[in-house]
C-alpha positions in Angstrom: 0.0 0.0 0.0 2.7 2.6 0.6 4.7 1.7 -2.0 2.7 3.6 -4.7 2.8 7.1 -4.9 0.8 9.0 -2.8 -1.8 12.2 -3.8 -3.7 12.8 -1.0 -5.4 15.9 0.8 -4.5 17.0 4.1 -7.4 15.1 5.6 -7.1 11.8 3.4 -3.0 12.0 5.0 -4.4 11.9 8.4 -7.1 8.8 7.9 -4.3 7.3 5.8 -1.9 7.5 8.6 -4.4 6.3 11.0 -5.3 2.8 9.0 -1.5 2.2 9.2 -1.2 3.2 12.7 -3.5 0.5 13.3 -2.5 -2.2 11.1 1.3 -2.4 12.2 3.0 -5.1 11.4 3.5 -7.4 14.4 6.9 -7.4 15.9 7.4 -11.4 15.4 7.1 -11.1 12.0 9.9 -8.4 10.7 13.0 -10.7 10.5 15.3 -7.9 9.2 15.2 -4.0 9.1 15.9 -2.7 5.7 17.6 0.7 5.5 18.5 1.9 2.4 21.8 3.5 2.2 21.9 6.1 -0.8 25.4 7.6 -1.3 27.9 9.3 -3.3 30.5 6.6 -3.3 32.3 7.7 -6.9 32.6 10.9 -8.5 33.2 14.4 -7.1 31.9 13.9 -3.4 33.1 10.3 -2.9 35.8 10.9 -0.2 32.9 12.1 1.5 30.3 9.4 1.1 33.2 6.8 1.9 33.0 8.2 5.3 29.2 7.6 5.5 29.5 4.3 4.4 31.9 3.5 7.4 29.7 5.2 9.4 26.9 3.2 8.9 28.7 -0.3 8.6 29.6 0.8 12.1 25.8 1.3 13.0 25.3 -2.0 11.7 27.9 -3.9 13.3 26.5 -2.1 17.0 22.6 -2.9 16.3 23.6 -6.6 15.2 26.1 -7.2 17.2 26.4 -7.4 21.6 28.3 -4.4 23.0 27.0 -4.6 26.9 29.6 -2.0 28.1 28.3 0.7 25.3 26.2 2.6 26.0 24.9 4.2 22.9 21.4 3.2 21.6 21.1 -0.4 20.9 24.7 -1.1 22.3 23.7 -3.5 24.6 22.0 -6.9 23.0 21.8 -8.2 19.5 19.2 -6.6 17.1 16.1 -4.4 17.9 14.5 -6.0 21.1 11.6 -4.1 20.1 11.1 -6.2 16.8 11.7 -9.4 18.5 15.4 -9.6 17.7 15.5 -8.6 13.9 18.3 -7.7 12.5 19.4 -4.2 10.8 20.7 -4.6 7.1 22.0 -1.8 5.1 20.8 -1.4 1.4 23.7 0.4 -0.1 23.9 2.1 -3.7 26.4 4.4 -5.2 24.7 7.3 -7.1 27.7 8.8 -8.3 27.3 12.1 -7.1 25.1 12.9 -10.0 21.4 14.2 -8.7 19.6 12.5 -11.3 20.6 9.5 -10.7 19.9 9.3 -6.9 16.3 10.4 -7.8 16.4 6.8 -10.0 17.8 4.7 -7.1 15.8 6.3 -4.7 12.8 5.5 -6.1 14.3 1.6 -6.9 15.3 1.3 -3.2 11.6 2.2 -2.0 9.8 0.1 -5.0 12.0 -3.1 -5.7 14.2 -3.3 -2.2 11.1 -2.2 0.3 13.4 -0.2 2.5 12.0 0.6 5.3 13.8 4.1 5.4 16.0 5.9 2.9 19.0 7.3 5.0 21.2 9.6 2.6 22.3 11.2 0.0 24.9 12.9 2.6 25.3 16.0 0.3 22.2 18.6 0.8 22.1 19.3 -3.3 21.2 15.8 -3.9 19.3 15.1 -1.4 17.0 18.0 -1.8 16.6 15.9 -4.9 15.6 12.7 -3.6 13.3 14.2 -1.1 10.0 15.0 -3.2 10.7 11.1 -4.4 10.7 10.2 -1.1 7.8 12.0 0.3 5.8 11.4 -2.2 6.2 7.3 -1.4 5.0 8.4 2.3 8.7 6.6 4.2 10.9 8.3 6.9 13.9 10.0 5.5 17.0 10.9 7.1 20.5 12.7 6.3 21.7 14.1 9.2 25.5 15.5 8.1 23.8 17.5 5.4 23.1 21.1 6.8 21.1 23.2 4.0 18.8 25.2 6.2 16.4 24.6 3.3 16.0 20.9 3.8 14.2 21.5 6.9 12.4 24.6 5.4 10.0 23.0 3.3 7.2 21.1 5.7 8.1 18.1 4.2 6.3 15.5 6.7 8.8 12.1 6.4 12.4 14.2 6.3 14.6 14.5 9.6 17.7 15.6 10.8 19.6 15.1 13.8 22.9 17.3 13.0 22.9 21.3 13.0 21.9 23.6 10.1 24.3 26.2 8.6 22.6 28.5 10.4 23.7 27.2 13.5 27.3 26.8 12.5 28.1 29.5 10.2 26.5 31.8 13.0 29.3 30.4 14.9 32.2 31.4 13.0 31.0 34.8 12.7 30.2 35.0 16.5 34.0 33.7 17.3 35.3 36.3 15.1 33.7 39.3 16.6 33.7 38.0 20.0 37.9 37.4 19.7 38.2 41.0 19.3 37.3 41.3 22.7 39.5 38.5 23.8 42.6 39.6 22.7 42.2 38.9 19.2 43.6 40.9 17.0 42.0 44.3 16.2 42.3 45.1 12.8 40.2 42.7 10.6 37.8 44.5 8.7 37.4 42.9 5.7 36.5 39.6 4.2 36.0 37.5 1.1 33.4 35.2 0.2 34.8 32.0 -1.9 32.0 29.3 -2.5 31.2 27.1 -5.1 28.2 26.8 -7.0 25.6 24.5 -5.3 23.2 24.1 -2.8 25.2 23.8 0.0 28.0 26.4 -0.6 25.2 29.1 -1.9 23.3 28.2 1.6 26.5 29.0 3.0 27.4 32.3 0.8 24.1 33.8 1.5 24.1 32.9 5.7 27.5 34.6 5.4 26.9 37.1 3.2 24.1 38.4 6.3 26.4 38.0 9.0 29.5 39.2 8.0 28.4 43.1 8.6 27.0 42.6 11.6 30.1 41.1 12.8 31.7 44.0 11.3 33.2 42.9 8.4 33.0 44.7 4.6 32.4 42.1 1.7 35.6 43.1 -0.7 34.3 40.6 -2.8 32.2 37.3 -3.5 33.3 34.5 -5.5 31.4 31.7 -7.1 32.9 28.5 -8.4 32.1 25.4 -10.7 31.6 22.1 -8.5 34.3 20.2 -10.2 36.4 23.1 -11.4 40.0 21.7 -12.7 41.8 24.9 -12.2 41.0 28.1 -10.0 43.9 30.3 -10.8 42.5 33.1 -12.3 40.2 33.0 -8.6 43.1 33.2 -6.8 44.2 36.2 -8.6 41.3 37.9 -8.6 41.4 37.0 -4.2 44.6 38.0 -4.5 43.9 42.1 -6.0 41.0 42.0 -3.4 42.8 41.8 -0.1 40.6 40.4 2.7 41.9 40.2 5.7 39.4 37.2 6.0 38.8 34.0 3.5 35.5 32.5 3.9 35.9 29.8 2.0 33.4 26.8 1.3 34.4 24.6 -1.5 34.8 20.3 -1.5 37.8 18.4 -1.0 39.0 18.1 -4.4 38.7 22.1 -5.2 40.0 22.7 -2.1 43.0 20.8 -2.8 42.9 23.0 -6.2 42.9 25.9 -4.6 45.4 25.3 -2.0 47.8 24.7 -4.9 46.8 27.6 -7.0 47.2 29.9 -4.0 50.7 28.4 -3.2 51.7 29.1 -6.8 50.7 32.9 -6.4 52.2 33.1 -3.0 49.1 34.2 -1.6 47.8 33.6 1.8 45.3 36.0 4.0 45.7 36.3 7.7 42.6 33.9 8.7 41.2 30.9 6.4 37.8 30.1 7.8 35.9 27.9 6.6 32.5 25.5 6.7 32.4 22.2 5.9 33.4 21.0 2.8 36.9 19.6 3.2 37.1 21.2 6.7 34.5 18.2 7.8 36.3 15.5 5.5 38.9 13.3 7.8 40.6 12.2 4.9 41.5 15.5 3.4 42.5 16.5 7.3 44.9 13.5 7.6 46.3 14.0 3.7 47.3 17.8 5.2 49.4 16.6 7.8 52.2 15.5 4.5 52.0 19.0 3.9 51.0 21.3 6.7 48.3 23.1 4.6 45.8 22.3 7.2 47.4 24.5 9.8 45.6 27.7 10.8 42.7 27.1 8.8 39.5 27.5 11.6 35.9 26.8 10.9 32.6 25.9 12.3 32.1 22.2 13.9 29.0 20.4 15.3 31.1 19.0 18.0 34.3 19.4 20.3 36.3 17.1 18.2 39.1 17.2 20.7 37.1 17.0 23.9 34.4 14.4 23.0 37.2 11.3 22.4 37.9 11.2 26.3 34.5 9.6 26.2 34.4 5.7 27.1 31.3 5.8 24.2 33.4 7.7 21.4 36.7 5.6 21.8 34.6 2.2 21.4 32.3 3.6 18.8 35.9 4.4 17.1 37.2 1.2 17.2 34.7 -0.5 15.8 34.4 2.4 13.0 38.4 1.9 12.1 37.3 -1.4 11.6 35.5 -0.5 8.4 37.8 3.0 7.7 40.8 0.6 7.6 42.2 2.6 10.6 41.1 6.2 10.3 39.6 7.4 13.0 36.3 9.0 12.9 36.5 12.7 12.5 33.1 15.2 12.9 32.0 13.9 9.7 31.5 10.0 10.7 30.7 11.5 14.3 27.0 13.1 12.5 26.6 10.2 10.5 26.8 7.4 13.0 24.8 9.9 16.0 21.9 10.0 13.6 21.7 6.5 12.6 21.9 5.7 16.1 18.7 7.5 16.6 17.5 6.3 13.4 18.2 2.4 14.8 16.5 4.0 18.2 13.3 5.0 16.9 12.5 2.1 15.4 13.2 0.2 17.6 10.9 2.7 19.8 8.1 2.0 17.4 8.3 -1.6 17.4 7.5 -1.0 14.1 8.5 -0.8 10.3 5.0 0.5 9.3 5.8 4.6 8.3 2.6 5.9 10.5 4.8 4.1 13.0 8.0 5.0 12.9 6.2 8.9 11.8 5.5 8.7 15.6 8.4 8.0 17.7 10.5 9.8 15.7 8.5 13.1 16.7 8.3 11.7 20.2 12.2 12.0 20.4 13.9 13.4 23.9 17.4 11.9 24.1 20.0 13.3 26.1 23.3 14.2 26.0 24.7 11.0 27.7 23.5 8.4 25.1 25.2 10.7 22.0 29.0 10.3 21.0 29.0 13.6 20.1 28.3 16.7 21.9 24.8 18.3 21.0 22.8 18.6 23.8 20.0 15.7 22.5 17.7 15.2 20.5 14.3 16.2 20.0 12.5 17.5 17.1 11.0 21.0 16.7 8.1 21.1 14.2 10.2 21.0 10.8 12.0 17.7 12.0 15.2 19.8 12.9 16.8 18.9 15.9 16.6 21.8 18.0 19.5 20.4 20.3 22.3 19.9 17.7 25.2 22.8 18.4 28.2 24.2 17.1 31.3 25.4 18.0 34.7 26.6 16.3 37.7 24.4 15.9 41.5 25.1 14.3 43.4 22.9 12.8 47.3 23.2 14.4 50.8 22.2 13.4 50.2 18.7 14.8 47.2 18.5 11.8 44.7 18.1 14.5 41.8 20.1 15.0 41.1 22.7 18.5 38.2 24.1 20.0 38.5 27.8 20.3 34.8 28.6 20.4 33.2 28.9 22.8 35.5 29.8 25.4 34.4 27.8 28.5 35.0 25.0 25.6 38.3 26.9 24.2 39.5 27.7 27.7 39.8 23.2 28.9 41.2 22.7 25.1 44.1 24.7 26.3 45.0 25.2 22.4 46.3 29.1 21.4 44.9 29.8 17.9 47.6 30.4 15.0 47.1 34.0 14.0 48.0 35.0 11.6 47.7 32.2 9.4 51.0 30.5 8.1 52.5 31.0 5.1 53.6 28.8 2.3 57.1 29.0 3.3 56.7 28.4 7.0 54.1 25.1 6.0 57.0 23.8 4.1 60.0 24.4 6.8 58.1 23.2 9.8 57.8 19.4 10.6 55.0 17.3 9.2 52.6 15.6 11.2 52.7 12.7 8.9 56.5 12.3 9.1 
């Protein structure tokens, strides 16, 4: 019944979700939990997706398998108690990073697999995509690293997220940065550059940015748009270059960050403080490739967690090692840490509804109130405001230092246990080269 499209009126939605409310399936008769697992695992965003494919092989591994001492949802036991026992399987499929194509293998997953609930596409473009798809079919939807403050926006009634918006965490950046003044930051930073590329995401980024960045006191000197998937991004660099800015806001992925990192070393160009949100700044793997090279060092940005204060938890360093299980060693960085929080919650609400009927799980997921101490990650729970955006999910503001790891220096009860003194201003080319590398 709800795997046909669905045109109903407001009123047909509620009796509908009322004869499925009452016509659950029982418990004893789900055997496995199917979760469909729709990611970018080649093309331009596949560094990323990797990490959300560890991240829920790790989810897996802790719903299916017995971890008594962890105490995360489902740690404890084997399977969802609630279902009798069943098991959790993960549908996976690549969609490439190309948008039309997740729209296809969405709508495969939810008619030929009978997933249960679509958890993806882990970029906010593409899943903005696959979410009429997905409402339309009437099944829960989740992608909780994404942070569009549209996704949320839209009054879809089957989407959630557990992570913070970019309105949360950009908000952060640009509150550090005017607050540091009056911490014995430096003074004289008045102006700033806007250097995003060209899709949902970034321009959600660009425009939150483009708000704040007066009322933090900064003047716009300029505002550059990219191409996702630009090969070269000299002529940006130059035109960065004539502009000035004391600041760089910069929001691109890993590989044109990489791009530009190079292009900018060519010029010999470097302003005195690289923020950034997201992007590569959230991908582990680009952080541990900077440690060959230093060209992580100094570079700040927004964070939905205390990176560096969370893994004294027992939770996080067991969660971890069962992650570099799949990551072949890497640990988890903020990435993973939003990915495997909200398919914890995912594995939690179902099991919650003792349910896989939509009307069911529709329910507990809206009847959310988790605290802080069953999370690996430092929001302050989880519970659901009335767009499905979890009004508990923080930020804060990290830097990455010479030993390639990243610092909490926002906010500063948080800033002031790191213990961590920001690099200001930020290196140059010449110093990255001449100092020691992580790596080596």
């Amino acid at each position: 019944m709800r795997r046909v499209p669905l045109v109903l009126s407001a009123g047909a939605c509620l009796l509908f979700a009322g004869v499925l409310a009452s016509q659950t399936v029982p418990a004893a008769n789900v055997q496995e939990v199917l979760v469909g697992e729709l990611l970018p695992l080649t093309g331009n965003f596949a560094s990323l997706g990797q990490q959300y494919l560890w991240a829920g092989q790790t989810v897996e591994d802790i719903v299916n398998n017995d971890y008594p001492d962890l105490t995360v949802p489902l740690g404890p036991g084997k399977g969802f108690p609630g279902l009798g026992g069943a098991a959790l399987k993960l549908v996976v499929r690549d969609d490439q990073s190309r948008g039309d194509l997740a729209r296809t293998l969405a709508e495969q997953l939810i008619t030929v697999n009978k997933i249960h609930w679509l958890n993806g596409e882990g970029t906010s473009g593409n899943t903005s995509i696959i979410q009429p798809v997905v409402e339309s079919f009437g099944i829960p939807m989740s992608c909780h690293p994404c942070a569009s403050p549209t996704l949320t926006e839209k009054g879809l009634q089957w989407f959630w997220r557990t992570g913070p918006n970019d309105k949360t965490m950009v908000a952060s950046v640009f509150t550090f940065l005017r607050e540091w003044r009056e911490q014995g930051g430096p003074t004289d930073l008045k102006t700033i550059a806007l250097f995003t590329c060209d899709n949902l995401f970034c321009q959600d980024n660009r425009k939150i940015a483009a708000e704040l960045a007066p009322k933090a006191g900064f003047q716009v000197v300029l505002d550059l748009t990219t191409k996702t998937g630009a090969t070269t991004l000299a002529s940006e660099v130059q035109r960065l270059q004539a502009a000035n800015p004391d600041v760089l806001f910069l929001v691109q992925y890993p590989p044109e960050t990489s791009i530009f990192q190079g292009d900018a070393k060519r010029a010999g160009w470097t302003p005195k403080i690289i923020a950034t949100s997201n992007g590569a700044y959230s991908d582990q793997t680009w952080l541990e490739a900077q440690k060959k090279t230093n060209g992580g060092a100094g570079w700040l940005g927004r964070d939905p967690t205390a990176i560096d204060l969370v893994q004294d938890r027992p939770s996080w360093r067991k969660v971890n090692e069962i992650y570099k299980k799949y990551s072949r060693g890497q640990n988890m960085g903020e990435l993973a840490m939003r990915e495997i929080t909200g398919m914890l919650w995912m594995a939690d609400t179902i099991n919650r509804a003792k349910s896989v009927e939509p009307a069911a799980l529709a329910k507990a997921a809206s009847e959310t109130n988790m605290g802080p101490e069953q999370l690996i990650i430092d929001y302050k729970g989880v519970r659901f405001d009335k767009t499905h955006q979890n009004e508990l999910a923080t930020g804060v503001v990290t830097q990455v230092g010479w030993d390639g790891e990243k610092h909490t220096i926002w906010p500063w009860d948080l800033a002031k246990r790191a213990n961590f003194k920001v690099l200001y201003p930020s290196p140059g080319w010449q110093e990255r080269d001449t100092k020691p590398k992580p790596a080596n």
